[in-house]
C-alpha positions in Angstrom: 0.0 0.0 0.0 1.1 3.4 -0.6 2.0 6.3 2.3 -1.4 7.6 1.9 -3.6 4.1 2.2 -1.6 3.4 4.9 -2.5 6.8 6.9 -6.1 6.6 5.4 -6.6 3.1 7.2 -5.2 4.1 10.0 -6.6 7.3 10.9 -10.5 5.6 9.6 -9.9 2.5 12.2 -9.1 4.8 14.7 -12.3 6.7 14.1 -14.4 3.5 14.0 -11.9 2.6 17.0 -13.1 5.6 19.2 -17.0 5.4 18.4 -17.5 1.8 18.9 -15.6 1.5 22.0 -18.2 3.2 23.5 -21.2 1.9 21.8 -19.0 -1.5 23.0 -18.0 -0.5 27.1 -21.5 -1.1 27.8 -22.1 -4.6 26.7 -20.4 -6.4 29.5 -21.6 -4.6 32.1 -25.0 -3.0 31.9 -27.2 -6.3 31.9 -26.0 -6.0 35.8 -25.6 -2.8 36.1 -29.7 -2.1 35.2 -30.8 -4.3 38.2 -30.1 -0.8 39.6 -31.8 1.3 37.4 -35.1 2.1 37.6 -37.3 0.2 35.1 -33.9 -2.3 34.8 -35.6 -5.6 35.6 -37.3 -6.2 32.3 -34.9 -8.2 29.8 -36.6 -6.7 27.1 -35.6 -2.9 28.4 -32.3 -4.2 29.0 -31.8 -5.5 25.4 -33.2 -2.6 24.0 -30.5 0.3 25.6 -27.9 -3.0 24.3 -29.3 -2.7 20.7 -31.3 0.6 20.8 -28.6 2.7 18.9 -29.1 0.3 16.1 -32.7 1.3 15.7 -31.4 4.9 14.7 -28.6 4.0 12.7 -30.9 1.5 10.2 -32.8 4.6 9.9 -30.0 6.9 9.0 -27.8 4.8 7.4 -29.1 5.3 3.6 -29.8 9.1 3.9 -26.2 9.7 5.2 -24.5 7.2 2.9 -26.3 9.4 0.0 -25.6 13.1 1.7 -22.0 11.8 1.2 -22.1 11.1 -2.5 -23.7 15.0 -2.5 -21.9 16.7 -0.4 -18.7 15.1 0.6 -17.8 12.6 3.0 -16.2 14.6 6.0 -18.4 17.2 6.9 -21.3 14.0 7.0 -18.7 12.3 9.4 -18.3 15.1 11.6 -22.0 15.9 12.0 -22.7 12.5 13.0 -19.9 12.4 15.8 -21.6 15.8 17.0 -24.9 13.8 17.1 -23.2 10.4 19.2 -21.8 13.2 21.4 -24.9 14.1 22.5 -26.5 11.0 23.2 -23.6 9.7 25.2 -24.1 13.4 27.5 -28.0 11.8 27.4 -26.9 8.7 28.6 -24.9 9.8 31.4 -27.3 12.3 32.8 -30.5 9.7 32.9 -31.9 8.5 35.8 -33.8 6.3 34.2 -33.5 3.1 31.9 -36.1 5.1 29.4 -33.4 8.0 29.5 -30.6 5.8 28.7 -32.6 4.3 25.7 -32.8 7.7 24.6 -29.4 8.3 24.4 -28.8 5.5 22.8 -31.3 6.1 20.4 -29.9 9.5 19.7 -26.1 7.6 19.3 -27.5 5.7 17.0 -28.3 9.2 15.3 -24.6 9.7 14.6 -25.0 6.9 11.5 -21.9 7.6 9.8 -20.4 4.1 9.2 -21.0 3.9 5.0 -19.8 7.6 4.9 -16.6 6.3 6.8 -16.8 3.1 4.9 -17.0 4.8 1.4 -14.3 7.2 2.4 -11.7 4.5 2.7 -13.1 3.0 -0.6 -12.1 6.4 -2.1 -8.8 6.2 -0.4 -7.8 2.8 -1.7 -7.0 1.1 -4.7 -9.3 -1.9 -5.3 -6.2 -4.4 -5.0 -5.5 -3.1 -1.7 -9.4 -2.6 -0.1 -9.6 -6.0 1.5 -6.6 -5.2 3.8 -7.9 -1.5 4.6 -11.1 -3.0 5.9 -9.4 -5.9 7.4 -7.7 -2.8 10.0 -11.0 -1.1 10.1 -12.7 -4.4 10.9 -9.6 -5.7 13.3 -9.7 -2.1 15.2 -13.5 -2.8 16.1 -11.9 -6.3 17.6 -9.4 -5.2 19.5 -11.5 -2.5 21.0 -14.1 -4.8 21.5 -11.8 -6.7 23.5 -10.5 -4.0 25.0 -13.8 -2.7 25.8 -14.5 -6.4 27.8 -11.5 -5.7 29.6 -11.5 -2.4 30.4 -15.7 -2.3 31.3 -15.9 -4.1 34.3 -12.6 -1.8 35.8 -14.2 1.6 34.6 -17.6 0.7 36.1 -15.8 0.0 39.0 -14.4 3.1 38.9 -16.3 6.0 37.0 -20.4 4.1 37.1 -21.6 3.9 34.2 -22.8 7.5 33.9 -18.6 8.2 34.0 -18.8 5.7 30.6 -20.7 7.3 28.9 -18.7 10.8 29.9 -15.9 8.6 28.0 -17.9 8.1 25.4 -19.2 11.7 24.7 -14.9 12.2 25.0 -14.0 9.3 22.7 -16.4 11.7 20.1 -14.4 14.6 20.4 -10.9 13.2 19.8 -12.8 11.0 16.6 -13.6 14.4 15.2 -10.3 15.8 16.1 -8.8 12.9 13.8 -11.2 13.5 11.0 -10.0 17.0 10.9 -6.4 16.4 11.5 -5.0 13.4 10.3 -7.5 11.7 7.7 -5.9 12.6 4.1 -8.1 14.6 2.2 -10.9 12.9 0.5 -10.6 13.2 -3.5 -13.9 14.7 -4.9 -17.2 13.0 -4.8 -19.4 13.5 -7.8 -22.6 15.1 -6.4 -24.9 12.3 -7.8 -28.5 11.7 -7.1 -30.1 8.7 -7.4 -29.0 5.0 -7.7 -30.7 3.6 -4.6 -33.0 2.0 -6.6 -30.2 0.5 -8.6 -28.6 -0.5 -5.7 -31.8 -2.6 -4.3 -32.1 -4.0 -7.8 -28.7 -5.6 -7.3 -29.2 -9.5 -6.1 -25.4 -9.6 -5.2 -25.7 -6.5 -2.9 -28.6 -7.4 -1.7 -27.3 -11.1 -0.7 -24.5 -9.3 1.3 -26.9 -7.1 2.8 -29.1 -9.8 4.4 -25.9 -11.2 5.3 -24.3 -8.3 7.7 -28.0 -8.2 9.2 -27.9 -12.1 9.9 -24.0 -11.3 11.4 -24.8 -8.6 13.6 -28.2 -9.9 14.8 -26.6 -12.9 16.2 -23.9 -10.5 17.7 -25.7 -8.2 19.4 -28.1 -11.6 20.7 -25.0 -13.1 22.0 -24.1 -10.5 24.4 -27.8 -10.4 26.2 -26.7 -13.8 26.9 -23.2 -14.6 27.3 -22.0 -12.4 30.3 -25.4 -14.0 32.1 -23.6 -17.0 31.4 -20.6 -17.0 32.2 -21.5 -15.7 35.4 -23.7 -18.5 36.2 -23.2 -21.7 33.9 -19.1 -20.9 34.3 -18.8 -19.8 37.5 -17.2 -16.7 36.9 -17.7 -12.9 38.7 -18.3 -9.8 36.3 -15.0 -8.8 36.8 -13.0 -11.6 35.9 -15.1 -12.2 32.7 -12.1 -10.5 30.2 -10.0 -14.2 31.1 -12.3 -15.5 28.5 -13.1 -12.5 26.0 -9.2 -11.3 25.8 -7.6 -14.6 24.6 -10.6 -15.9 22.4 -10.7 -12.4 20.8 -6.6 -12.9 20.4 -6.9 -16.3 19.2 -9.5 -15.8 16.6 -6.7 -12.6 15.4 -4.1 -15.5 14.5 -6.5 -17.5 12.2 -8.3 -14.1 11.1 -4.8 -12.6 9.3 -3.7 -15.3 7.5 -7.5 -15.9 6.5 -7.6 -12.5 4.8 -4.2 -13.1 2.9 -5.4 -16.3 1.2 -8.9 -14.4 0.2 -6.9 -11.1 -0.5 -3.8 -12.5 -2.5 -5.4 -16.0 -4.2 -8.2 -14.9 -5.4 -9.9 -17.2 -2.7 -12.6 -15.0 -1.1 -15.6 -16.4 -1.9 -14.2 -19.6 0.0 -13.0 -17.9 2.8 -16.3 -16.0 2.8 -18.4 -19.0 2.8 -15.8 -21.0 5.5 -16.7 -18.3 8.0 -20.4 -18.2 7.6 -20.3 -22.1 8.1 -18.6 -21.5 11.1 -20.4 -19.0 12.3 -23.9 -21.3 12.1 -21.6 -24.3 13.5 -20.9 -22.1 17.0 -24.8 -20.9 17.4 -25.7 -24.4 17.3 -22.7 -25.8 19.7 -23.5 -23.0 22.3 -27.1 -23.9 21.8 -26.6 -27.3 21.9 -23.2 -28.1 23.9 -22.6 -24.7 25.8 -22.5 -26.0 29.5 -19.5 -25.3 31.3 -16.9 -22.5 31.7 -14.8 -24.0 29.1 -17.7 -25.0 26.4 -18.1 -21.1 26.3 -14.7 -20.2 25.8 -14.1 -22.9 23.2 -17.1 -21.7 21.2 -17.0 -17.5 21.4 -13.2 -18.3 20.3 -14.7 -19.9 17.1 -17.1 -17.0 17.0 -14.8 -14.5 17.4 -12.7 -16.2 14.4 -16.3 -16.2 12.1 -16.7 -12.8 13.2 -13.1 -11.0 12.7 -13.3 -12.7 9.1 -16.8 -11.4 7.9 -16.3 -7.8 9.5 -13.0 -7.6 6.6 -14.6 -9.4 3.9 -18.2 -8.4 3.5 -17.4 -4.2 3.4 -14.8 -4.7 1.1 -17.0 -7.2 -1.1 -19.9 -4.1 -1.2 -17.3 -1.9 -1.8 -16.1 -3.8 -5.0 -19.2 -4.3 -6.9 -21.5 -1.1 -5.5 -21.8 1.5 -8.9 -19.3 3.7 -9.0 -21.4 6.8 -9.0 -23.8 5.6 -6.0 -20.8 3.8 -3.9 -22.2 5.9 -0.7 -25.7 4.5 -0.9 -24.7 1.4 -1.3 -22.6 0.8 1.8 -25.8 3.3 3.6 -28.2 0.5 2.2 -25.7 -2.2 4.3 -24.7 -0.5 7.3 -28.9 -0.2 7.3 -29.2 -3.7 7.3 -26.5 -4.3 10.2 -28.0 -1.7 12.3 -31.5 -2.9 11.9 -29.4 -6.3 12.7 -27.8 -4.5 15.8 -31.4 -3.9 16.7 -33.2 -6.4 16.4 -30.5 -8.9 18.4 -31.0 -7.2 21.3 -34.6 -6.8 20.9 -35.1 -9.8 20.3 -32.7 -11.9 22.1 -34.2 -10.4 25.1 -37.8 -11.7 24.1 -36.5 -15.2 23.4 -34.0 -15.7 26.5 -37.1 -15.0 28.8 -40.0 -16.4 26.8 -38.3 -20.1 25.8 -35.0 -19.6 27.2 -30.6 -19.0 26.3 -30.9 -22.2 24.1 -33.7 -21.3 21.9 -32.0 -17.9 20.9 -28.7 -19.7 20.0 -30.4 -22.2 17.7 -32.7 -19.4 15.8 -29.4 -17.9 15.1 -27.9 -20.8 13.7 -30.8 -21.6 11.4 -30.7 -18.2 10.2 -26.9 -18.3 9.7 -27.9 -21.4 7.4 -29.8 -19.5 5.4 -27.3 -16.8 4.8 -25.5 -19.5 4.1 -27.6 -20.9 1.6 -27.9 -17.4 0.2 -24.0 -16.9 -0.2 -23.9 -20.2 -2.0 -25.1 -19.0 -5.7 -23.1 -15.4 -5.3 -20.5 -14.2 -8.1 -17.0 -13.2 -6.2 -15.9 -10.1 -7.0 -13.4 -10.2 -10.4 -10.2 -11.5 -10.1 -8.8 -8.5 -11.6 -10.2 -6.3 -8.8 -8.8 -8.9 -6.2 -5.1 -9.2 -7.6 -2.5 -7.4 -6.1 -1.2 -4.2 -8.1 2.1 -6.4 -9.1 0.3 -9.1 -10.4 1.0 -9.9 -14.1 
């Protein structure tokens, strides 16, 4: 990659970095911390402030995505970093669960993942996109594992309203970067149109369901795990990074090389399609053989490995094949779909952990993994001109 890719993936991840770590700080430690909240002993409030912000974002996503095809991607990014600012301020100041859903909800208002997403696609040469969004998608990782780390002590420390003071902080110094050390974006031409194009496209539109099958099965897993953990494995809220850190490291070793073999060989439609059978494989293992302290280590590892993968292949797949002219709305149409995902998981992991139990919400996820699955099976990988490296003959 050139000097410039290089500091356009960087400085991106770090602004995906700084927003989801605090859209992420919460997961480990508000499903306890709401037993303290007023209105915090109904499972399906609790999943809702876990997947709330994804309500606002599938709204927002496609509008945003397009304002950046019209009017340039930075100024949308900025404006939506004011906007998760402000519901992070929300969040902390609420002295109720309702409040905090608000805040979230107004997060979520800060949509501006396809205008960050299509700013790195301007950045990059197509040979070298796979490996951009493999940092952007291994900086959500690592701060997602840095955020099950790091949760439990800050609670400790600052409450949860002091997280979210983080968070609102986090926003700042994410704007800070876009203004500072993102390269300047080359121009967008101010089209109009091409949504309807976009939903037209079978192949984007097979991806699409995909990242709202990933992220609905992500965002269900963490109503349930730390619940869990702390009672199937035995182990307090505090010590609960032991598992997350070296699964989340583990699943980094497989995730690399994985990206190589799609990136270099021409192989990602394999790769692709290995990680979405995995990720079906753990829902039904956790659903079916997730007893025990170590059962749920051995099987979030595998996750995290299905996970790590898909977050670097699937953006840069869109990317590849979206029209030219309409490259914004496309990735707004996905990021759409995984925030409705986002949503919906929590919503509705909630529902069917205290309606039919932890079992039943692992084995809906793997039957719909199986049909993404299914789904992924007839798709057309990108050309293996756009997936060569730049020296190839």
């Amino acid at each position: 990659m050139s000097a410039q890719e290089r500091r356009a993936g960087i400085s991106l991840a770090a602004i995906f970095a700084l927003r989801m770590l605090g859209l992420f700080l919460i997961l480990p430690v508000f499903a306890v911390h709401a037993e303290h909240v007023p209105g915090g002993n109904d499972l399906m409030l609790v999943g809702l402030v876990i997947g709330a912000y994804g309500l606002t974002q599938g709204l927002l996503q496609i509008p945003y995505g397009a304002a950046s095809d019209r009017f340039g991607r930075k100024p949308v990014i900025v404006f939506g970093l004011v906007l998760f600012a402000l519901g992070s301020v929300v969040a902390a100041l609420a002295d109720h669960i309702g409040w905090i859903i608000a805040g979230r909800v107004l997060q979520g208002a800060g949509a501006i993942s396809a205008a960050v997403t299509a700013l790195a696609a301007d950045l990059t040469r197509d040979q070298h996109r796979t490996k951009v969004m493999a940092m952007i998608g291994s900086s959500i990782g690592l701060v997602f594992a840095g955020s099950l780390v790091a949760a439990p002590i800050l609670y400790a420390t600052i409450g949860m309203d002091g997280i979210f003071w983080l968070t609102a902080g986090m926003a700042v110094a994410a704007i800070w970067v876009v203004l500072r050390m993102v390269p300047a974006a080359p121009p967008v031409p101010r089209a109009t149109g091409g949504f309807g194009e976009v939903l037209r496209n079978g192949q984007l539109m097979r991806l699409n369901f995909g990242v709202f099958v990933l992220h609905l099965i992500q965002t269900t897993m963490w109503v349930m795990v730390p619940a869990a953990l702390a009672g199937q494995g035995g182990l307090p809220l505090g010590e609960h990074w032991k598992v997350y850190l070296p699964a989340v490291l583990l699943s980094f070793v497989v995730m690399v090389p994985a990206v190589v073999v799609a990136e270099r060989h021409g192989r990602l439609k394999q790769v692709f399609l290995a990680a979405v059978a995995l990720l079906a494989g753990v829902q039904l293992g956790l659903g079916l053989f997730g007893d025990g302290l170590w059962a749920l280590a051995f099987w979030l590892t595998l996750f995290f490995v299905a996970f790590n993968v898909l977050e670097a292949t699937l953006p840069s797949w869109i990317s590849k094949i979206a029209p030219a002219h309409a490259k914004g709305t496309a990735l707004g149409v996905y990021n759409t779909l995984q925030s409705a995902g986002l949503f919906l998981g929590g919503v509705l992991g909630g529902w069917l952990a205290q309606a039919f139990g932890p079992a039943a919400v692992s084995l809906s996820c793997a039957l719909l993994a199986l049909l993404w699955l299914a789904a992924a099976a007839t798709m057309n990988p990108p050309s293996r001109r756009a997936q060569m490296p730049a020296n190839a003959g």
